[in-house]
N, C-alpha and C positions, 0 to 999 in steps of 0.2 A: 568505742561506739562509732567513732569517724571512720575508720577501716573497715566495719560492717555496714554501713550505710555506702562506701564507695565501693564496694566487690557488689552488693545488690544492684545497685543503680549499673554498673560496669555491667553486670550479667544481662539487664533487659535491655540496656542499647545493646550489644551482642547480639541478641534474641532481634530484636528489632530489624537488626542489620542485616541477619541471616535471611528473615522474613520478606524484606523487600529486598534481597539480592545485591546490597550496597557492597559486601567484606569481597573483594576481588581475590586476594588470598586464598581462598576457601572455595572448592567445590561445590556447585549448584547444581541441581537438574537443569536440562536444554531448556529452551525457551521451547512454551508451546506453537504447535504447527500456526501462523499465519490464517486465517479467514478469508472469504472473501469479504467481509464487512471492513477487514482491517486493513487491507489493503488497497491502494486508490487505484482505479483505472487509468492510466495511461493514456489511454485513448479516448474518444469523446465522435460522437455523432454529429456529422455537418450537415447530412440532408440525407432526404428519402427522394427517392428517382425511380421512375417510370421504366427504364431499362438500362441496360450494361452500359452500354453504348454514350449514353447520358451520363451514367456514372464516370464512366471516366475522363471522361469530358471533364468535368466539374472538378474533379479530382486535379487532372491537368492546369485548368484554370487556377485553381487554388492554393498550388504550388508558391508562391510567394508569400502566402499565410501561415501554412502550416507543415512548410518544407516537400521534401520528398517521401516522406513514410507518412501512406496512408492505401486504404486500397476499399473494394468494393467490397460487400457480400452479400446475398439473396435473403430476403425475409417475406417470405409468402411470396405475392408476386411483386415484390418492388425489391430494389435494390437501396441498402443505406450505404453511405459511404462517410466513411471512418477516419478519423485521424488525430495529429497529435497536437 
């Protein structure tokens, strides 16, 4: 009875383990492709600006915040400018 009760219990952690991809030993399907929900932006908006010119301006100034990777891009007629 104790050796039919431990090969069942055995079999649904097994079952278990397959299911949520714990048994490393064992082949799984890939993970599914990433989201954009799932994944964080990197980047973050500092400001909206009136022109390029201003953008980078701002961009230049703000170098000691938010490093050197950041850059401008057009949104209708303003400019936002982006970084990390």
């Amino acid at each position: 009875m104790f050796r039919r009760t431990a090969k069942a219990l055995g079999a649904t952690l097994a079952g278990a383990a397959l299911t949520l991809g714990a048994s490393p030993g064992i082949a799984t399907a890939a993970p599914a492709a990433a989201t954009a929900a799932s994944v964080p932006m990197p980047f973050h908006i500092v400001a909206y600006l009136p022109t390029y010119e201003s953008c980078q301006d701002k961009g230049r100034t703000g170098e000691p915040l938010w490093g050197r990777v950041w850059w401008c891009s057009p949104h209708g007629n303003t400019w936002v400018l982006w970084a990390r």
